[in-house]
N, C-alpha and C positions, 0 to 999 in steps of 0.2 A: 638336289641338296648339296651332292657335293663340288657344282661348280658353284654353287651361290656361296660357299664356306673357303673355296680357292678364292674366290674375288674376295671378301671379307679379308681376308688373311693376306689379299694381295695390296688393297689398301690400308690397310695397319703398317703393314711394312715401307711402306712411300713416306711415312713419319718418321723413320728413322733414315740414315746416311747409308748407304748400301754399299757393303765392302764391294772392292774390285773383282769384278770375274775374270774367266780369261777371254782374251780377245774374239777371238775365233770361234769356240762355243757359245760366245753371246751373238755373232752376226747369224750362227747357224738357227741361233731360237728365236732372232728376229726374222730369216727368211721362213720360218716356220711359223709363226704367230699370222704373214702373213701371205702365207699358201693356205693357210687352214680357213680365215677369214675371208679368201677368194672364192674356195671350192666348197666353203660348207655354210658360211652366210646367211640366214632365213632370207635376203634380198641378193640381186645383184651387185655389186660393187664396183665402181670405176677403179681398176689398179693405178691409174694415175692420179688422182684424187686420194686415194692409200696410202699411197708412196709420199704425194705430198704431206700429209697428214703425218705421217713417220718423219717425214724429215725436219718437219715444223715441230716434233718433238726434241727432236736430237739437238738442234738450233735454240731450244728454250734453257737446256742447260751449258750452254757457250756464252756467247757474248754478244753484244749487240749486233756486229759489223759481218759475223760468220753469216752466208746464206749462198743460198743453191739459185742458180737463176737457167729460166727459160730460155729458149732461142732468144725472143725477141728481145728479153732485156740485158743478155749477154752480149747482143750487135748493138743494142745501147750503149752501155759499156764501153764497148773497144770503137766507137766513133768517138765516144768523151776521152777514152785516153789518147789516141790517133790522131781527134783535132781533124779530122776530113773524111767525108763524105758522097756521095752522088749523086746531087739535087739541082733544086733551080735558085736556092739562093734567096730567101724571105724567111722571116719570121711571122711567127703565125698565132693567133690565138681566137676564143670561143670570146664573142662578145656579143649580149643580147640572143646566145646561143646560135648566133652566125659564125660562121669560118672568116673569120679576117687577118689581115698583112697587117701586122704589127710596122714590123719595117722590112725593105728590101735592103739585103746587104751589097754594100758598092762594090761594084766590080764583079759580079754575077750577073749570069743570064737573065733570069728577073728584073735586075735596077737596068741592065741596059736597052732591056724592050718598055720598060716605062711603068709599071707595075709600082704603085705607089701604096701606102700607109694608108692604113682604111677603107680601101679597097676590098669589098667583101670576094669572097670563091663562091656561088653561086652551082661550079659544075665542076668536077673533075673526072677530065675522060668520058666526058657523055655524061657521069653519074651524078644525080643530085647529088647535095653536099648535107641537105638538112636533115639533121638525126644522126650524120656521120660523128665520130669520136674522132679526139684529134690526135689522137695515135694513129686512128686508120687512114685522116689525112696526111699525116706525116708521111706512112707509110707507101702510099698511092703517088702521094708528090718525087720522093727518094727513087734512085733505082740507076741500073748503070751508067754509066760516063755514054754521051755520044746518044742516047739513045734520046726520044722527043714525049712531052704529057700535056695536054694541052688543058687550060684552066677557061671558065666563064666567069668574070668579074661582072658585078656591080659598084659602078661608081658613082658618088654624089654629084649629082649634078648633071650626067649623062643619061638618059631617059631609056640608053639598051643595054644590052647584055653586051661587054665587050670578048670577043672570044681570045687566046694568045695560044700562040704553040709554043713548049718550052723547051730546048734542047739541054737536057741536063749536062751539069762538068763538075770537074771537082771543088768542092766548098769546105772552103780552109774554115775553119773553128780558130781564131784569133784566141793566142792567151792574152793577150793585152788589145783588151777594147778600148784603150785610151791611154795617149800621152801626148804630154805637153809643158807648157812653160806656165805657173801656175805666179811667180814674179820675176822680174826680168834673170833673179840668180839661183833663184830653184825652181827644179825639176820634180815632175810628178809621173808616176808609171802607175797607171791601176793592172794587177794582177789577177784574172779570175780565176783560171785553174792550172794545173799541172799537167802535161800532154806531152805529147813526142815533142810539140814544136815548141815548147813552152822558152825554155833557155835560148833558141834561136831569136824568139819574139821579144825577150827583155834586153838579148844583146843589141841587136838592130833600134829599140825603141833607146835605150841608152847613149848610142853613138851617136844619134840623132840629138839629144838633149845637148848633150856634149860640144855637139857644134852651134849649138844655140846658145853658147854662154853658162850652161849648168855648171854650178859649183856649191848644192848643197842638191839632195834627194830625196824626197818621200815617198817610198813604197809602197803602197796601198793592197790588200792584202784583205781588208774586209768582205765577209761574206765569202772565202775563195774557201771550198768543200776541201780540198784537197789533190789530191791522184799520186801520181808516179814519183816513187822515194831520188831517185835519181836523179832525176830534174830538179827535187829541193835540194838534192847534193850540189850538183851545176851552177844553180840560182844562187846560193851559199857562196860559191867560187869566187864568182862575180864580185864581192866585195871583202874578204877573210884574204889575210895574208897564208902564203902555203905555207902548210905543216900544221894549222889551225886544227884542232878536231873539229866537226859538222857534228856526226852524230855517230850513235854507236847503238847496232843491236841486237838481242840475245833472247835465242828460240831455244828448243828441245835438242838440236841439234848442232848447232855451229852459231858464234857471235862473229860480227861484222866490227870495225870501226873505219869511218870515212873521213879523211881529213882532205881541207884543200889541195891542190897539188900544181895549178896555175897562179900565173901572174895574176893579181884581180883586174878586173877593168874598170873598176873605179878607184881612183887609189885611198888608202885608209884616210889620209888626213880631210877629206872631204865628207862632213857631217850630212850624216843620212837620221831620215824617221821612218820608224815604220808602223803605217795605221791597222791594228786586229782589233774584230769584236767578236759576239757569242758566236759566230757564223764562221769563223777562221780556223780549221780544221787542219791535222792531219800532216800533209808536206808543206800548208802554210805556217804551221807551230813550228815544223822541225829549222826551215829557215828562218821566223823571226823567236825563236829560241835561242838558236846559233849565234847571230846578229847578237842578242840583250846577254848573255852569256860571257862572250868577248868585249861586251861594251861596244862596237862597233856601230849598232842604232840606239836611237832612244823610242822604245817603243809606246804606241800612245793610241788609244782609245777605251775597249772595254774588255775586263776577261774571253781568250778566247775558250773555243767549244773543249777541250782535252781531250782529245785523241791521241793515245800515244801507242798505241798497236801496228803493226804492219799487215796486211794480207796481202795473201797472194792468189793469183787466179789456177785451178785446175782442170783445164776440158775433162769431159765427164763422158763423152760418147761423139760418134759423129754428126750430130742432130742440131748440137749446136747447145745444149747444157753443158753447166759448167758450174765449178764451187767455186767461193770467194772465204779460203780459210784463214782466221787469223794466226799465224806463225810465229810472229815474235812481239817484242816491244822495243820500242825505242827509247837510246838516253839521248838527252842534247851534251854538249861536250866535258861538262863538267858535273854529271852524274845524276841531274835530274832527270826523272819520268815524272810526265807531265800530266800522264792518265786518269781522269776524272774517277771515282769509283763505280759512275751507274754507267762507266762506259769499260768496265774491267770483267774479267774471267765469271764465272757465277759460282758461285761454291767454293774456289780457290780465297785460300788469305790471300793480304797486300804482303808485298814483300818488299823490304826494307832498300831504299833504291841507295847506300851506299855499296862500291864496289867488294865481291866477298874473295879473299883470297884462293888462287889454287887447288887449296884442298876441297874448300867448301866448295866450290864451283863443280869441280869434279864430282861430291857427292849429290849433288842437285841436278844432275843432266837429264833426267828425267818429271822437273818439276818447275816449271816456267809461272812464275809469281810477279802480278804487277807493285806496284804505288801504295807505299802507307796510309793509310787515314791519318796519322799522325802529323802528315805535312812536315817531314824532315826540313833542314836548314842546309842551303848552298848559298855559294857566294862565287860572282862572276869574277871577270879576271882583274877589276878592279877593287873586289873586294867589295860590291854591292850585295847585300843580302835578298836570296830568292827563295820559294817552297815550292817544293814538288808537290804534284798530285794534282794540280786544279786549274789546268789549264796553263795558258803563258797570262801572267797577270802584268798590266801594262805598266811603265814607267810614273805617266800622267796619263790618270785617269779623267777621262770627261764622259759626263753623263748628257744625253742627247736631250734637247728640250722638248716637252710631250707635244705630236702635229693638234693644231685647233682640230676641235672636233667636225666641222663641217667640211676642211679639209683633207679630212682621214677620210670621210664618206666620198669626195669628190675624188679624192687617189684611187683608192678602191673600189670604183664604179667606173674609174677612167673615163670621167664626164671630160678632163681638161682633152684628152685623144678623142674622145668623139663630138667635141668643138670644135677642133682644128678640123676634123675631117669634112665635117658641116660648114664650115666658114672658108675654108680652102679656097672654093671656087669663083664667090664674090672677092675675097681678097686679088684674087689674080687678075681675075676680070679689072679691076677696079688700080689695077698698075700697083698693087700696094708690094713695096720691096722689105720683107723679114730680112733682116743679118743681126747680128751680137747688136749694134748700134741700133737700132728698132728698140721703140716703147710702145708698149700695149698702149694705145688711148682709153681712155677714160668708157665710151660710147662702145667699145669691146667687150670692155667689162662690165658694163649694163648686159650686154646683148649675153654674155655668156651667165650670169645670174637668169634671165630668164628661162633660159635657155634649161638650166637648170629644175626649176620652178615645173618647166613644162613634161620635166622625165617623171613618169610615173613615178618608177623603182627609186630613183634618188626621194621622191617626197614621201616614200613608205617608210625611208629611214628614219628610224626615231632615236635623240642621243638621250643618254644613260638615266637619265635627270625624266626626262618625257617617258624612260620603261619604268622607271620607278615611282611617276605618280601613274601609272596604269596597277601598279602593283600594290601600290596601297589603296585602289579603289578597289582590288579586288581581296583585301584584305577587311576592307571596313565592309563590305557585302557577304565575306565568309563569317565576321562576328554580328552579324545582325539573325544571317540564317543559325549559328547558334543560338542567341536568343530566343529565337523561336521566330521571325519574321523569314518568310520564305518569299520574298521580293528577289527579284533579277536584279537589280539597280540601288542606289543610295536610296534610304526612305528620307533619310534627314534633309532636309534643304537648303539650310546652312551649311553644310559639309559639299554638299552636291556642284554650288555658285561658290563656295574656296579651292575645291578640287578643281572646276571650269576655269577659275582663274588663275590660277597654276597651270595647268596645258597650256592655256590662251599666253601669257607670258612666254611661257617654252618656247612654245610657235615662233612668236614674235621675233624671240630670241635668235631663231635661224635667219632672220634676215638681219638681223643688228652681226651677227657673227660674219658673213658677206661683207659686211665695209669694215670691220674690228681686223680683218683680213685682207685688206685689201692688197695688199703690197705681194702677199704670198700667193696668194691668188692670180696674181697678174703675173708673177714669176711662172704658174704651173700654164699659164696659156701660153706663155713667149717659150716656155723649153720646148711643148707640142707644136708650136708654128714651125719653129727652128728649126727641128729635127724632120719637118715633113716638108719645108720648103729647101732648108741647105742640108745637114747631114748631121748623122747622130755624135760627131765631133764635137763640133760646133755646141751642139745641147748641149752634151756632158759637159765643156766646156764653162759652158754660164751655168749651170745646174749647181759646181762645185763652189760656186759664188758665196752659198747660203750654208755648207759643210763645217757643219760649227768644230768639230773633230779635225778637219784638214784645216781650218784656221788657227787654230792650238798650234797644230804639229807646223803652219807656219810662223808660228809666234815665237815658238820656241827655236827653228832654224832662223830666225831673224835677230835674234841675240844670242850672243857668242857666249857673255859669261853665265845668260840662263841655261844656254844646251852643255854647257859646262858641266855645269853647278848639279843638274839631275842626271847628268851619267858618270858622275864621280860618288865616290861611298863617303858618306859622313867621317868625319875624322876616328868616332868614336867605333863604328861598324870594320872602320877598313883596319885598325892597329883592333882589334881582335879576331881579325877572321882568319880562319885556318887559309893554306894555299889551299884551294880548288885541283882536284884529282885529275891528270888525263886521262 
């Protein structure tokens, strides 16, 4: 009775806010809570299932971004922020729940023994591969410099098992998978993460642009998660005149502010864009912050994700655990926090992101508050009006036109990569030469509609329209059995031959959707030729053809007085706006 009256009384109180205890005496009744639940348990108990369990509690009153990680996903981790590795150089995925080469990366052990795209792994190191997870392939492939793993391929068209031995080396993780010359005067750099090598990979990819005639830029920056604060400090440099603030940021303990302090190597008068959407995170906000803050880009596609927190990593033991705590928040240069609020503290208020003088600062050093909900008002250094809290919101916004339906299922099934891998071998055979200048024929694109037709899993897929008359057949058979008829099926017969001809129409409809597509359709076979016959350059290349978003942002670098016009403040906005805080 009286532990059932402690629990009672211990959940009642979880309803209220629980004053602060002291430190020390609450870790000691947490290591007590659980030695008592080890050694007196009605069952045994995993202590590391415990502990995780403890920790996954502590984690629920933080924030989203706090968490403890394992070995394995801590050498996760510091290979993503590192940028290299000790492998054989492919990319890999589960297709048809096979192990397959997505792509081999050029300039690896793998692309130079021949190891191509669709290429199933059939064995690694003796070991079947089927039923393997592709962590544990990843794992099994990875592993010192110099050392050898050998793989059994299956490939279309060759009737054996081909065997390779692979001498692993080191595998540069590229922050820039792509750049180039997107019209003869601007330049394009796609940026995917933030790494050690990150800022060496946009210098080199920019000097390059550079000699090719660049004299406008677009940054690309979508989808890029984030990583290393430093490196978007670096990347910042790159174009901010020095003395610029980047960003500035303030923990429990000490505030930071970073301003440029190099010549930039692009010079200011050269008009850049910079492409973010929901997926631009983190050190990608803090740079194209920085950038739209100073007016320096015009940034352009869709709200990004709002991350405006910092963490930092803590070794935890020699085993290879380690914590990822969050420590401070970040402003961009002129006093915004950009931090979303379901991406904020749990329990803590927002906190008002104007800067608070001396005193007040000194009395709060103990109390680290993000982003109003209120969405305070800032204004860049031209006097453009901006709101904190909700992400970096784009200059020119474009919204993406929805992919046809039969095309979402063909992306997503990656029918167009396992046509190319099927069709690979008569194309070569048959002297057929893919480059940019290559058009799908007509007789392709038949063969690859069939081709289609003949996949099970793709003809299981039913669009939204085909689940929805399943759903009202199973709506008008739920009110019959109310009635009182207990039939499996339509009793009606009229209803039964208009529900039929509604499917039958749907049906239909998936092959009138095939030619309603054609164009894009034959676009998703020529990027998988390309990329499987020349290189994944080449692809991205044509690929950004169709980028209604990098169209924009070359619309707007293509007229001078439109890229004007939107990174200047309305006359009305800019003569009332306070000067901007550094």
């Amino acid at each position: 009775m009286a532990t059932l009256s402690a629990l009672c009384i211990a959940n009642a109180a979880t309803d209220k806010k629980t004053p602060p205890g002291d430190f020390y005496d609450e870790v000691s009744r947490l290591n007590k809570v659980l030695s008592e639940v080890n050694r007196k348990y009605v069952e045994n108990v995993n202590p590391t299932e415990l502990t995780d369990a403890a920790i996954n509690g502590i984690r629920n009153i933080l924030d989203p971004h706090t968490t403890v990680f394992a070995p394995k996903d801590y050498e996760s981790l510091r290979v993503s922020m590192e940028g290299k590795f000790g492998g054989v150089g492919i990319t890999i995925s589960l297709r048809d729940n096979i192990l397959t080469v997505i792509s081999p990366l050029s300039g690896t052990p793998a692309f130079k023994l021949g190891i191509r795209a669709g290429d199933r792994i059939r064995k690694i190191d003796g070991k079947e591969t089927k039923g393997m997870s592709l962590d544990d392939a990843v794992n099994k492939l990875r592993g010192k410099i110099g050392t050898d793993v050998t793989v059994a391929i299956e490939r279309e068209g060759v009737p054996d098992l081909m065997d390779y031995t692979i001498t692993r080396a080191e595998i540069i993780v590229h922050a820039v998978p792509y750049y180039g010359m997107v019209t003869p005067e601007i330049g394009y750099i796609k940026l995917a993460t933030f790494s050690d090598k990150t800022t060496s990979d946009v210098e080199n990819a920019l000097r390059s642009l550079q000699k090719q005639g660049m004299k406008k830029l677009i940054l690309d920056m979508r989808y890029n998660p984030g990583g290393l604060l430093n490196q978007a400090i670096e990347i910042s440099e790159l174009f901010l005149k020095p003395g610029n603030v980047i960003v500035s940021t303030r923990g429990r303990t000490q505030k930071t502010e970073s301003a440029a302090r190099r010549t930039p190597l692009v010079k200011p008068e050269v008009p850049m864009v910079v492409l973010v959407n929901q997926g631009s995170a983190s050190a990608a906000e803090i740079v194209s912050g920085a950038l739209q803050d100073w007016d320096r880009a015009l940034i352009v596609g869709k709200t990004s994700f709002g991350k405006g927190s910092v963490q930092t990593i803590f070794p935890l033991d020699n085993a290879g655990n380690a914590l990822k705590l969050t420590t401070a928040f970040y402003y961009l240069p002129f006093g915004r926090c950009i931090n979303k609020p379901e991406n904020g503290i749990k329990g803590l208020a927002l906190q008002d992101e104007e800067y608070e003088d001396e005193e007040k600062d000194a009395a709060k050093t103990d109390s680290v508050k993000a982003d109003t909900a209120k969405r305070d008002t800032f204004y860049t250094n031209n006097g453009r009006m901006m709101f904190g809290g909700g992400g970096i919101k784009p200059d020119v916004d474009v919204e993406l036109d929805p992919m046809p339906w039969v095309v979402q299922v063909q992306e997503r099934m990656a029918m167009y990569f396992k046509f190319a891998v099927k069709i690979r071998p008569s194309l070569e055979k048959a002297g057929v030469k893919v480059n940019s200048e290559w058009a799908v024929p007509d007789s392709l694109f038949t063969q690859f509609k069939a081709f289609c037709k003949k996949d099970t899993n793709f003809m299981k897929v039913k669009s939204n329209a085909l689940v929805g008359v399943d759903q009202l057949e199973k709506s008008i058979i739920r009110e019959q059995n109310y009635m009182g008829d207990s039939a499996k099926t339509i009793s009606d017969s009229t209803l039964v031959k208009r529900i039929s001809e509604m499917r039958k129409a749907l049906e239909d409809n998936r092959d009138a959707q095939f030619e309603a597509n054609k164009d894009y359709i034959k676009d998703g076979i020529k990027r998988e030729l390309l990329t499987a016959f020349v290189n994944d350059s080449v692809s991205t290349a044509f690929s950004l053809k169709r980028d209604k978003q990098l169209n924009e942002a070359i619309k707007y670098l293509s007229d001078t007085q439109l890229y004007k016009k939107a990174i200047s403040a309305p006359p009305k906005q800019k003569k009332n706006a306070a000067k901007p805080k550094k």
